[in-house]
Biotite code that builds the C-alpha atoms (Angstrom):
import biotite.structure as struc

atoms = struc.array([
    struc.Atom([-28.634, 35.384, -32.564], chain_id="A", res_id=1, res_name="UNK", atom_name="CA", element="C"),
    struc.Atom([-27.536, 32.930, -34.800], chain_id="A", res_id=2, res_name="UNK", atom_name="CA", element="C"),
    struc.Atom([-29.846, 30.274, -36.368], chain_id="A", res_id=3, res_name="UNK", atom_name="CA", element="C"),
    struc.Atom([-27.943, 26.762, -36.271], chain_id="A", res_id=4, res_name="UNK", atom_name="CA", element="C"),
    struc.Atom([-29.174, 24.571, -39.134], chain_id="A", res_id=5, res_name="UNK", atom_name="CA", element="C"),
    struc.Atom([-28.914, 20.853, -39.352], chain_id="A", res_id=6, res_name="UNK", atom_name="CA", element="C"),
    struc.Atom([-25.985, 19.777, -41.649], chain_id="A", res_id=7, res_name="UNK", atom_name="CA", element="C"),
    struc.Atom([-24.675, 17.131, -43.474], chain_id="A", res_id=8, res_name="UNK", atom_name="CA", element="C"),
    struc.Atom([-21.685, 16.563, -45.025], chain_id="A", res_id=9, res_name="UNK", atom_name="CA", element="C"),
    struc.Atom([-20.913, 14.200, -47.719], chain_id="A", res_id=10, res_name="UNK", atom_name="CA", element="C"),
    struc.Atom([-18.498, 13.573, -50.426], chain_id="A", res_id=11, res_name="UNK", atom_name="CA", element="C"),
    struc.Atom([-19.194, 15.465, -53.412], chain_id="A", res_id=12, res_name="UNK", atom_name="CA", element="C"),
    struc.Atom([-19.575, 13.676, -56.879], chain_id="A", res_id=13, res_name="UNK", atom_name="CA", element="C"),
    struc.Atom([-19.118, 15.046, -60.102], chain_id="A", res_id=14, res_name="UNK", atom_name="CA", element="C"),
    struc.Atom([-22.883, 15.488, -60.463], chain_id="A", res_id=15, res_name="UNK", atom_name="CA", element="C"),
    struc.Atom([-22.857, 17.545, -57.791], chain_id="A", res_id=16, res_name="UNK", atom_name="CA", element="C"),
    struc.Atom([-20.948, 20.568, -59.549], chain_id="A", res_id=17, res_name="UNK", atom_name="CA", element="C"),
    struc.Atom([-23.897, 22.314, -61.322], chain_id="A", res_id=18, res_name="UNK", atom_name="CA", element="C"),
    struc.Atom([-25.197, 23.181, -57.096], chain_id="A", res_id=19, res_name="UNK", atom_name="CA", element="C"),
    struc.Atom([-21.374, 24.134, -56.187], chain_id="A", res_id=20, res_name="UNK", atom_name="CA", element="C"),
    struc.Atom([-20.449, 26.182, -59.010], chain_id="A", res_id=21, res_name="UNK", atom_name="CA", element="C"),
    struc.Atom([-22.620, 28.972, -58.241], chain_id="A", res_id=22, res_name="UNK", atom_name="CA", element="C"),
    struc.Atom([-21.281, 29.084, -54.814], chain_id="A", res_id=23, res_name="UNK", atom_name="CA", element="C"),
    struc.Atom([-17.867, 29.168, -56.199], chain_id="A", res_id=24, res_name="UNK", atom_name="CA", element="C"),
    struc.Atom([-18.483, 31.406, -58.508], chain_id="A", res_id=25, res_name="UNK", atom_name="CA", element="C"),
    struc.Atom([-20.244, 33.991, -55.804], chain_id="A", res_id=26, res_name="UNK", atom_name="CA", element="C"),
    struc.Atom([-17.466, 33.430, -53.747], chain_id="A", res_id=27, res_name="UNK", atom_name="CA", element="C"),
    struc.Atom([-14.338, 33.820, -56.130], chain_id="A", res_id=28, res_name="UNK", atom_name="CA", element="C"),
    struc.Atom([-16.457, 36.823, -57.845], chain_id="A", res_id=29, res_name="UNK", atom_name="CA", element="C"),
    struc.Atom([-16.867, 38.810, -54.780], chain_id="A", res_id=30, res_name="UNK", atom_name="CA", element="C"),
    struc.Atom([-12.679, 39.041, -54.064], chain_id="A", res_id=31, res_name="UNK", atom_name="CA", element="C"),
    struc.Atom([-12.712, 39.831, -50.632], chain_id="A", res_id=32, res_name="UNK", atom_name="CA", element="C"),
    struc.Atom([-11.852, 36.383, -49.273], chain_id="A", res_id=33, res_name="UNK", atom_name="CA", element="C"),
    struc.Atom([-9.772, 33.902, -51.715], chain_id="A", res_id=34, res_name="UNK", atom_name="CA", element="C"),
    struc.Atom([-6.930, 35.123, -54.130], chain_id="A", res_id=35, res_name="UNK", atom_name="CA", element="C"),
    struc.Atom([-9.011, 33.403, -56.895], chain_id="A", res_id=36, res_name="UNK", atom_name="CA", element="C"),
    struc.Atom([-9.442, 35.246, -60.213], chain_id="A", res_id=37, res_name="UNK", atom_name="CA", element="C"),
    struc.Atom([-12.920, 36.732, -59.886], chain_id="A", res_id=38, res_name="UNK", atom_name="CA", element="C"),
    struc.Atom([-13.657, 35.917, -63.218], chain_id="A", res_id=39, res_name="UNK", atom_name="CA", element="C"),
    struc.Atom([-12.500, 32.482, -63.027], chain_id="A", res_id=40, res_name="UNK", atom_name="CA", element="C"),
    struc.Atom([-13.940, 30.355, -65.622], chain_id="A", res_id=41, res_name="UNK", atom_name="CA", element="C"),
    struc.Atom([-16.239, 27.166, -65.063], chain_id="A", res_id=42, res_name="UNK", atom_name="CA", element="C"),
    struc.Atom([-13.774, 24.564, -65.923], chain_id="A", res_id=43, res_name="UNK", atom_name="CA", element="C"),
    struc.Atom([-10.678, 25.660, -64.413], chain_id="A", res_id=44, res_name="UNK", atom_name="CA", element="C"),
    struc.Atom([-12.831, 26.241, -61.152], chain_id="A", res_id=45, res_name="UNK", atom_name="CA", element="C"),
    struc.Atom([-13.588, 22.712, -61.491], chain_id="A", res_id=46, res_name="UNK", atom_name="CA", element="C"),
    struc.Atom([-10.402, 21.339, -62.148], chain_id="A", res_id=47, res_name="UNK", atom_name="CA", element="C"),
    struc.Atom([-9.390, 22.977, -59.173], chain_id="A", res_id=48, res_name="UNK", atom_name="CA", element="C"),
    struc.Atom([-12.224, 22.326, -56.227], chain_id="A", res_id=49, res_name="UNK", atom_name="CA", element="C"),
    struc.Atom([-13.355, 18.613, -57.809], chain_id="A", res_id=50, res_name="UNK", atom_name="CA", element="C"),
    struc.Atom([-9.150, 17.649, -58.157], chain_id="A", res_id=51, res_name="UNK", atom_name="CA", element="C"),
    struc.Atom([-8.739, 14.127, -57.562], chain_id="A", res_id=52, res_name="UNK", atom_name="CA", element="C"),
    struc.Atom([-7.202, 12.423, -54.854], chain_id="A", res_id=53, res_name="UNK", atom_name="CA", element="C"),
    struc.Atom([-5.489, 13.126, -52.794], chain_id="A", res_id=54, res_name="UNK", atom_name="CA", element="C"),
    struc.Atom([-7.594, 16.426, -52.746], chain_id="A", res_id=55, res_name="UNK", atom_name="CA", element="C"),
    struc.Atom([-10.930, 15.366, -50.666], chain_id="A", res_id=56, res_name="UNK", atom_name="CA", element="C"),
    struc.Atom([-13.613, 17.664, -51.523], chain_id="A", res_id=57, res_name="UNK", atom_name="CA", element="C"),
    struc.Atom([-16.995, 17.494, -49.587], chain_id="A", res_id=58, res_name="UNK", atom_name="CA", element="C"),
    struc.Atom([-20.430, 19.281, -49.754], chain_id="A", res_id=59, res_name="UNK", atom_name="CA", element="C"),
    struc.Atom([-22.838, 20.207, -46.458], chain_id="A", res_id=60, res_name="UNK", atom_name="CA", element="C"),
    struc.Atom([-26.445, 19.938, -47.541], chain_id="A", res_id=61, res_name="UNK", atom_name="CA", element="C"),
    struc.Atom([-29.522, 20.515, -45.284], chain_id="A", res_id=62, res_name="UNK", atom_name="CA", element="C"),
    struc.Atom([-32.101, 18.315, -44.926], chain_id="A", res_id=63, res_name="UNK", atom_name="CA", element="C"),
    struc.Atom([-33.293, 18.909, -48.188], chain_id="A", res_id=64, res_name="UNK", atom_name="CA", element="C"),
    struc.Atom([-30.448, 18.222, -50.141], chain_id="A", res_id=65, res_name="UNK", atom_name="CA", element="C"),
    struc.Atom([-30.023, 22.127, -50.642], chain_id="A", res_id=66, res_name="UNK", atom_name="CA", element="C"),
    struc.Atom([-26.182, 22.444, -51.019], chain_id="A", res_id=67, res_name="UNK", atom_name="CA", element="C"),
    struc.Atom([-25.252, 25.023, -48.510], chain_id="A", res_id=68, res_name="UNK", atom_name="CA", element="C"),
    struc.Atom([-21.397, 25.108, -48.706], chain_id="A", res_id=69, res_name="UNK", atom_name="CA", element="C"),
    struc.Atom([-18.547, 22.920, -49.946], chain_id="A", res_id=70, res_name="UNK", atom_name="CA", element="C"),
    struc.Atom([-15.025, 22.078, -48.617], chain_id="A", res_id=71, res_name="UNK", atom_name="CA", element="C"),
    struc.Atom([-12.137, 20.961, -50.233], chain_id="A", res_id=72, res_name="UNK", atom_name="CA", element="C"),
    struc.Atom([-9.248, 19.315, -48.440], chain_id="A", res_id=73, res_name="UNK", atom_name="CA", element="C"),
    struc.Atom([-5.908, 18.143, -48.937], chain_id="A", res_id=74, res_name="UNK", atom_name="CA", element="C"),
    struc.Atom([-2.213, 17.738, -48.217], chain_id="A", res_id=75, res_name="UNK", atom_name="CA", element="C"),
    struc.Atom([-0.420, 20.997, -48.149], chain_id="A", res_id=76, res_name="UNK", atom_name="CA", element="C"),
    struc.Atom([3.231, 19.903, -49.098], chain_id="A", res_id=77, res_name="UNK", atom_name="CA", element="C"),
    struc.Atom([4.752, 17.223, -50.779], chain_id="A", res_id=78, res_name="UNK", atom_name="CA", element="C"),
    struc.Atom([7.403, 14.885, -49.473], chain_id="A", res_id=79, res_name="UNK", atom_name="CA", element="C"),
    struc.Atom([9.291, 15.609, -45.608], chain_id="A", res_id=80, res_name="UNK", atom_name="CA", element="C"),
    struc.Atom([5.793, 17.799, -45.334], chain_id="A", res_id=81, res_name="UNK", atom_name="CA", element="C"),
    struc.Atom([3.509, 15.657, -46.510], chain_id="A", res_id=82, res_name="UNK", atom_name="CA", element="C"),
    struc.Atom([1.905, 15.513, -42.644], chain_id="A", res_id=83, res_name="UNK", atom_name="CA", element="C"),
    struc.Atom([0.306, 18.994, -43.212], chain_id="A", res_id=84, res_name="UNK", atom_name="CA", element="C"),
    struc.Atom([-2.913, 19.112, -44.373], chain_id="A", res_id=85, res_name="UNK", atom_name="CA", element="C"),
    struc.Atom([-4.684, 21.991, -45.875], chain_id="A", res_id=86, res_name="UNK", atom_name="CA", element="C"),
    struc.Atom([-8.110, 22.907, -46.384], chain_id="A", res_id=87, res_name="UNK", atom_name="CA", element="C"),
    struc.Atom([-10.747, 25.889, -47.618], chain_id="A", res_id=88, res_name="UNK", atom_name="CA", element="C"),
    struc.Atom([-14.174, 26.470, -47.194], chain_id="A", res_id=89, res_name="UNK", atom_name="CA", element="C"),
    struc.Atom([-16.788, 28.097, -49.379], chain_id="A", res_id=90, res_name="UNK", atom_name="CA", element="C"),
    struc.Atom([-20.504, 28.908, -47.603], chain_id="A", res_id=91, res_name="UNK", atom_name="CA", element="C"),
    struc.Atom([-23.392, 30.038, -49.699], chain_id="A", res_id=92, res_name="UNK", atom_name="CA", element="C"),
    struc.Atom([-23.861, 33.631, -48.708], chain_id="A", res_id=93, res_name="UNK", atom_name="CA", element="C"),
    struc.Atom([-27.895, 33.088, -48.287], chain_id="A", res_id=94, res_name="UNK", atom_name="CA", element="C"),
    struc.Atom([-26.378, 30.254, -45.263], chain_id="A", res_id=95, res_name="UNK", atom_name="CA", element="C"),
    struc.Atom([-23.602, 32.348, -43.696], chain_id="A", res_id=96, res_name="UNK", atom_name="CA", element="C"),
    struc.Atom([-24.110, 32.787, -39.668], chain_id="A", res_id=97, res_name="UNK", atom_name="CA", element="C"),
    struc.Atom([-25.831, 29.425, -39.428], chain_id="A", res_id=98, res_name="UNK", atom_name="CA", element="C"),
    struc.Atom([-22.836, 26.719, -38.355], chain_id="A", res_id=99, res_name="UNK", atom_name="CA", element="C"),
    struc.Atom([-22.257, 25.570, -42.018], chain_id="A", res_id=100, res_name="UNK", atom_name="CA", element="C"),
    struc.Atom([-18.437, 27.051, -41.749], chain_id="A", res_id=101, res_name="UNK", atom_name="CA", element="C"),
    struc.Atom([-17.972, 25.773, -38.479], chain_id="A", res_id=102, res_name="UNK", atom_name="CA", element="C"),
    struc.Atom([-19.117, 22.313, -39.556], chain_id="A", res_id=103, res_name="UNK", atom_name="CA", element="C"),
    struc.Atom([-17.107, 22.282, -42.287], chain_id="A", res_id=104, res_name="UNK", atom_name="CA", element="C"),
    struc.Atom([-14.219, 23.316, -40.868], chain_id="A", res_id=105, res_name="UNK", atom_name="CA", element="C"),
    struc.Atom([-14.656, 20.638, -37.969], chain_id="A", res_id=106, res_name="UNK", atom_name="CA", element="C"),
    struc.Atom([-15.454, 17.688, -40.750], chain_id="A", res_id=107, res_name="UNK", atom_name="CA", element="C"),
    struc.Atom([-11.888, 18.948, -42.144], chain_id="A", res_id=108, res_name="UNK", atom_name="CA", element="C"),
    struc.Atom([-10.132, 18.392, -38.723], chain_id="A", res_id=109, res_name="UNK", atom_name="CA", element="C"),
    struc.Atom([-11.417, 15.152, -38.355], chain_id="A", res_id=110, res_name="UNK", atom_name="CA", element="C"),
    struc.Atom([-10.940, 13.964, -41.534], chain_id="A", res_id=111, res_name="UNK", atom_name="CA", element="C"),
    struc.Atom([-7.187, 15.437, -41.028], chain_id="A", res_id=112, res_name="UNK", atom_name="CA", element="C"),
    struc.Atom([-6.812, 13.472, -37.851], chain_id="A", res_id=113, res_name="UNK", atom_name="CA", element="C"),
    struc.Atom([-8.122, 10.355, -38.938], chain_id="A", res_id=114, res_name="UNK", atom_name="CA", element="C"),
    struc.Atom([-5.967, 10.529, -42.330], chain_id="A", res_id=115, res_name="UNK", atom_name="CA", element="C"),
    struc.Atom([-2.673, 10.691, -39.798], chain_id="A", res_id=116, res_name="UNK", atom_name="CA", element="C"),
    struc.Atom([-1.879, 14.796, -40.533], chain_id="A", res_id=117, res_name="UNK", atom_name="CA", element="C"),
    struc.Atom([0.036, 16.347, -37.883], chain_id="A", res_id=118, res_name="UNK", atom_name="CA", element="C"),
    struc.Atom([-0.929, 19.747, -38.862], chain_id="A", res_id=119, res_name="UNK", atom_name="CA", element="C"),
    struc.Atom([-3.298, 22.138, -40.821], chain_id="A", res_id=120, res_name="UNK", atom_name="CA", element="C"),
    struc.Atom([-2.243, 24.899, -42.473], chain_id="A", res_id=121, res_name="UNK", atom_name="CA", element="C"),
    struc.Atom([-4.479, 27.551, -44.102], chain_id="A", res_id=122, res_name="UNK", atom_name="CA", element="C"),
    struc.Atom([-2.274, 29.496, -46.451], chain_id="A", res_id=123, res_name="UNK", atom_name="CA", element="C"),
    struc.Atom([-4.250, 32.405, -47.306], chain_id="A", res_id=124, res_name="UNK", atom_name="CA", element="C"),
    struc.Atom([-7.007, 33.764, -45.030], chain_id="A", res_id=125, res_name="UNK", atom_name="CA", element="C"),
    struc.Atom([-7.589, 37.479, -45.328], chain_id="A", res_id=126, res_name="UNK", atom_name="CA", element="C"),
    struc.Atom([-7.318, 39.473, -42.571], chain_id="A", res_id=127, res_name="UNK", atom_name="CA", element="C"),
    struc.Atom([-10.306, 41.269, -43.367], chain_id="A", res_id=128, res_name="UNK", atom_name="CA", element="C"),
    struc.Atom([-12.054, 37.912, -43.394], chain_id="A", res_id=129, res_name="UNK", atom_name="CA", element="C"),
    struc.Atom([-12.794, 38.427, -38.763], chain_id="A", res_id=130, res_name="UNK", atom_name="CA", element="C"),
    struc.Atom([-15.576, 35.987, -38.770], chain_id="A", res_id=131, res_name="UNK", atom_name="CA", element="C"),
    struc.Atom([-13.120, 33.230, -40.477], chain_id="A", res_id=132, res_name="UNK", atom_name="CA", element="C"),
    struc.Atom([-10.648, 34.038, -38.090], chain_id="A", res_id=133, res_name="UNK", atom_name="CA", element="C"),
    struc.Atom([-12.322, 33.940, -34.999], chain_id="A", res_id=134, res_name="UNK", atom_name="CA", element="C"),
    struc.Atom([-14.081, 30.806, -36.313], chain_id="A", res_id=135, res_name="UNK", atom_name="CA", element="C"),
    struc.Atom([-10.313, 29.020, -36.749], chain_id="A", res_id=136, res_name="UNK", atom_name="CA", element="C"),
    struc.Atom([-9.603, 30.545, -33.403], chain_id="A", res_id=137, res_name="UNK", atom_name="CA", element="C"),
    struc.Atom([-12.209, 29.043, -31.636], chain_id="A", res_id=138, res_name="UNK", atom_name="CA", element="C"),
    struc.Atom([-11.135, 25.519, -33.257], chain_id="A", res_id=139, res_name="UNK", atom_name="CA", element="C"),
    struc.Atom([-7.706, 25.826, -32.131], chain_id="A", res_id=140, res_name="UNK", atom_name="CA", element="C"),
    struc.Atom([-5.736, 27.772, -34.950], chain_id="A", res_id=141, res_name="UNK", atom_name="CA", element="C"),
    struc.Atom([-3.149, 30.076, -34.305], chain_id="A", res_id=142, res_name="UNK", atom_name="CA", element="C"),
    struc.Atom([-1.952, 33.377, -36.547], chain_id="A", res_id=143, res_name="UNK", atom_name="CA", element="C"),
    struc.Atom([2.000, 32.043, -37.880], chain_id="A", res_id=144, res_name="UNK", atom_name="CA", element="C"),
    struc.Atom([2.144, 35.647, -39.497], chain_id="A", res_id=145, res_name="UNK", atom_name="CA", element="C"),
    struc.Atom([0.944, 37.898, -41.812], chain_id="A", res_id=146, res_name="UNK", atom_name="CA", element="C"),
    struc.Atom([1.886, 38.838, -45.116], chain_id="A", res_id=147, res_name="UNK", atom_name="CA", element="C"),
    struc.Atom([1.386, 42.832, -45.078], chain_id="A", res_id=148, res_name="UNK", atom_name="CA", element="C"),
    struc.Atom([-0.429, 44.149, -48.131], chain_id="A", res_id=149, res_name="UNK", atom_name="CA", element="C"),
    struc.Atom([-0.505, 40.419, -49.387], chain_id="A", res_id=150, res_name="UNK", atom_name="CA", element="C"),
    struc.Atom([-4.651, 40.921, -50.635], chain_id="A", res_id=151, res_name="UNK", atom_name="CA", element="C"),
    struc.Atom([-5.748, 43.224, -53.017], chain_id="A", res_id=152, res_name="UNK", atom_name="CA", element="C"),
    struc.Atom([-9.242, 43.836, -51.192], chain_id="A", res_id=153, res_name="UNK", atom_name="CA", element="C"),
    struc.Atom([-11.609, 45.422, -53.457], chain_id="A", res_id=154, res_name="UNK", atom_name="CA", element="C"),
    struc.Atom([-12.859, 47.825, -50.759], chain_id="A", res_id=155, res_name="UNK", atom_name="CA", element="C"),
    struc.Atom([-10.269, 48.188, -48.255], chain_id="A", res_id=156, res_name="UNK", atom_name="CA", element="C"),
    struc.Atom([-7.637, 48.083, -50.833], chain_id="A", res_id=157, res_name="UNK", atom_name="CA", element="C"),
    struc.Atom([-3.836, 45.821, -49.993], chain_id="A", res_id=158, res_name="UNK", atom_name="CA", element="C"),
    struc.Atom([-4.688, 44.101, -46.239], chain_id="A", res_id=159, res_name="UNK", atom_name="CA", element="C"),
    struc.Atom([-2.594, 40.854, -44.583], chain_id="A", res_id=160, res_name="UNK", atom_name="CA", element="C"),
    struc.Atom([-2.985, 37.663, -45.718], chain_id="A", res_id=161, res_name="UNK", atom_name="CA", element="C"),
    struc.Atom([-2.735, 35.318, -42.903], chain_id="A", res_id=162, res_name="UNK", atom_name="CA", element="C"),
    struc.Atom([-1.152, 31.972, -42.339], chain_id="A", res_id=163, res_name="UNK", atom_name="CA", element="C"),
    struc.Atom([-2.701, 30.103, -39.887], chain_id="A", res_id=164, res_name="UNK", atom_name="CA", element="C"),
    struc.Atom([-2.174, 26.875, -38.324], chain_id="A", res_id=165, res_name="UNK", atom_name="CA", element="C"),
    struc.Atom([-3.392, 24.357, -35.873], chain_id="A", res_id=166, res_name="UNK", atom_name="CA", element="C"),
    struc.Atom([-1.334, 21.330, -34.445], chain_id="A", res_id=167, res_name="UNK", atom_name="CA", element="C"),
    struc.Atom([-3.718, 17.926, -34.394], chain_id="A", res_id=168, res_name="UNK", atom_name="CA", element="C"),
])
């Protein structure tokens, strides 16, 4: 049974790194979900999650203020595609099962809506990653293809990488 949490999602500010990092860095060093380096350092991770606009990046706290997960969000092509947005998610392992993802993922779709995408596209999701996918599913996203062998998985060795996509 799942234990829904009450979650809030805000923008992130730069002094709210030092709680995302170690997320990001649990994430990215466990390699079964983002085709991050696992040993990515500390500044290029935040170069890359904190970018500046038009990249969006948000953070879901609990009551608290306990960061529980972090999104970042932002156009996925340039120019004649500039109406597709993209998006990823990271959840704090010690919070997965408890809606964080799904909120997340919803704040995204909103936020894509309201900022006049047409589309989101997720470029990378690991087919390995089933509680992502059915998650995206659930929301509306639908499998484009898969990229055989496209993930290095560190237990179940090359798997598809999935693009996925939902119309808005």
């Amino acid at each position: 049974m799942l234990c829904r949490m009450s979650v809030h999602i805000r923008e992130a500010e730069a002094a709210d790194w030092p709680a995302v990092w170690p997320v990001f860095r649990t994430i990215a060093a466990a390699g079964d979900t983002y085709t991050y380096p696992v040993d990515m350092p500390e500044e290029e991770a935040r170069a890359l999650w904190m970018a500046p606009p038009p990249t969006r990046t948000v953070i879901a706290q609990d009551e608290d203020g306990t960061v529980l997960g972090t999104a970042r969000m932002t156009r996925n092509h340039m120019g004649p595609g500039s109406h597709v947005a993209g998006a990823s998610y990271m959840v704090d392992p010690a919070h997965a099962g408890k809606g964080v993802g799904r909120a997340l993922c919803e704040h995204s779709l909103d936020w894509a809506r309201s900022s006049g995408y047409r589309i989101m596209q997720f470029n990378a999701v690991v087919e390995t990653n089933t509680h992502a996918i059915r998650l995206y599913e659930h929301l509306g996203f639908q499998t484009l293809g898969t990229l055989p062998e496209g993930f290095h998985h560190p237990t179940e060795g090359y798997v598809g990488l999935r693009v996925m996509y939902c119309v808005l």
